[in-house]
N, C-alpha and C positions, 0 to 999 in steps of 0.2 A: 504494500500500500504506500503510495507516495503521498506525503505531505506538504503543505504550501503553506511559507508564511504570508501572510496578507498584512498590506499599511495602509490607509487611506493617501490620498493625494498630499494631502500638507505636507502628512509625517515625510513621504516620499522627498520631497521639495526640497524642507529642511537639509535632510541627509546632503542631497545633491550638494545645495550651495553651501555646505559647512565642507566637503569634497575640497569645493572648486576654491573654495576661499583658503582652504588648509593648499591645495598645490599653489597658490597666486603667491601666498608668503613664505613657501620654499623658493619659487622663483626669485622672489626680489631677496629673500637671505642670500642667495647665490651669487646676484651682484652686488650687492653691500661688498659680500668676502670679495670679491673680484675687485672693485676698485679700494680694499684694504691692503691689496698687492696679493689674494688668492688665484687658481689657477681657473682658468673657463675658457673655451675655447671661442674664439672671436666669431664663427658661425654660432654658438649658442649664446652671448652675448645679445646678439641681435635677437635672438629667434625668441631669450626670454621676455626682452621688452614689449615683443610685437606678442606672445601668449599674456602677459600681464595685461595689456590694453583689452585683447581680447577679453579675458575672463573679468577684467571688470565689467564691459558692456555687459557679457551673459549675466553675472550675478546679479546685475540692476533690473535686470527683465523679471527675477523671481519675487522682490516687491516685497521679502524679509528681510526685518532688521537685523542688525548685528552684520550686517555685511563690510563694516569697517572700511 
């Protein structure tokens, strides 16, 4: 017998943008260390600022607080 967890839509949401907000401030940790003199590769450099811009647009779409 196979078993399903079920959440309604909010819980679902929640989850998401607590996701997308916990990877957006590994990104920008990543270049803080970088311009501390850590190492990052100058393609991922770029590619984080352009995911950072990105994932803020997305998480404003979801219309929960605490998105900081």
């Amino acid at each position: 017998m196979s078993k399903k967890l079920e959440i309604d839509g909010e819980v679902a949401d929640r989850i998401t943008v607590l996701n997308l907000i916990d990877y957006r401030k590994y990104l920008k940790k990543e270049l803080v260390d970088f311009k501390k003199g850590g190492y990052l590769h100058s393609e991922d450099v770029v590619g984080n600022i352009k995911r950072i811009e990105a994932l803020t647009l997305i998480i404003g779409d979801f219309k929960i607080g605490d998105t900081e």
